[in-house]
KEDREN-393016 format. One record per residue: x, y, z of N, C-alpha, C, O in turn. Coordinates in steps of 0.2 Angstrom, whole numbers, plus 5000, padded with zeros to 4 digits. Each point is the difference from the previous one (the first is absolute). Layout:
REM residues N
XYZXYZXYZXYZ...
//
This chain:
REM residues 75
494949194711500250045005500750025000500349954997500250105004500450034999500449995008499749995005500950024993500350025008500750024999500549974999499250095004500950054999500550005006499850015006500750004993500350005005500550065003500550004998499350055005500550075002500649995000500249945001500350114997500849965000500350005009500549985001499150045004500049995006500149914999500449964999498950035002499849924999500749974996500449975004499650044990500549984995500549985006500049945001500450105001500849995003499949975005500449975003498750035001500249955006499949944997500449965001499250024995500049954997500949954999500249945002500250124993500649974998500550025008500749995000499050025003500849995008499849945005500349985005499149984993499749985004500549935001500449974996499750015011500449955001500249924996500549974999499050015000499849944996499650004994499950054998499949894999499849994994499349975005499550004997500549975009499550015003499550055002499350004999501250055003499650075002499650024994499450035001500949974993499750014994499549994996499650054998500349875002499449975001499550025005499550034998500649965008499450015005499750084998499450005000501050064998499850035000499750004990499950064999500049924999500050014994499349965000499650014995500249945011499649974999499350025003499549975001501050115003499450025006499750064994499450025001501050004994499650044994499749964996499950034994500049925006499649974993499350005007499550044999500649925007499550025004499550055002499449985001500950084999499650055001499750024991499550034999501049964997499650004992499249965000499550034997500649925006499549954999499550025004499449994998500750035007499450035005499950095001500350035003499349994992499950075001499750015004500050065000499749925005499750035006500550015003499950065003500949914998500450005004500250104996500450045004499449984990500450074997499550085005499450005003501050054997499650065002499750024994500249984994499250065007499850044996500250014992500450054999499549934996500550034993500050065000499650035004501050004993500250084997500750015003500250064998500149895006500550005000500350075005500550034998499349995008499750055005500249965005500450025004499449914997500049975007500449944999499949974995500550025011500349955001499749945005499850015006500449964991499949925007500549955001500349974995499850015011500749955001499449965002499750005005500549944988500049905001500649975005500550014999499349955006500749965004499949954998499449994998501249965001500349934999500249995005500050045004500149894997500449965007500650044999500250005006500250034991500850035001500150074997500550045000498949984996500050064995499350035002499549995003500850084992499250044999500250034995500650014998498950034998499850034994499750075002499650005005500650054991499450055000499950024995500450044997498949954999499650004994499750075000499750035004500249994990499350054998499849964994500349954997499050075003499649964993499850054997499850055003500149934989499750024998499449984996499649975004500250034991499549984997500149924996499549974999501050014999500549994997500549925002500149954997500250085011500249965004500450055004499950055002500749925000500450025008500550044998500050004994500350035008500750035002500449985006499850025005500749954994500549995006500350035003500650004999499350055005500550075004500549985003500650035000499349915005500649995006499849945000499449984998501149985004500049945002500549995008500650035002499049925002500550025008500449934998499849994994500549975008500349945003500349995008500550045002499249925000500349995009500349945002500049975005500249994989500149905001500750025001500449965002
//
């Protein structure tokens, strides 16, 4: 499985306040990698937002695996 990340995703990733913030969210995409039911549709058309306790994701799938478009953070 494959997992890319949008340069949106990219930079929230690198502004994010802690080395915690990082992790949790880094650990909520290996989670949605692991659970495809948790993905939309493949073809990369539709989006779906995963929530963590402090974050969220919004994924498209592919055939393949995820796409990271956005990432929120609220900690």
């Amino acid at each position: 499985m494959r997992v890319e990340l949008e340069w949106l995703a990219t930079e929230v990733i690198a502004e994010l306040p802690t080395a915690q913030a990082r992790i949790e969210v880094r650990s909520l995409i290996v989670d949605v990698l692991r659970h495809p039911e948790l993905w939309p549709a493949p073809g990369g058309e539709e989006a779906a937002d995963v929530f963590g306790g402090r974050c969220w994701v919004s994924v498209v799938a592919y055939l393949d695996g995820i796409e990271v478009r956005d990432i929120g953070w609220c900690g």
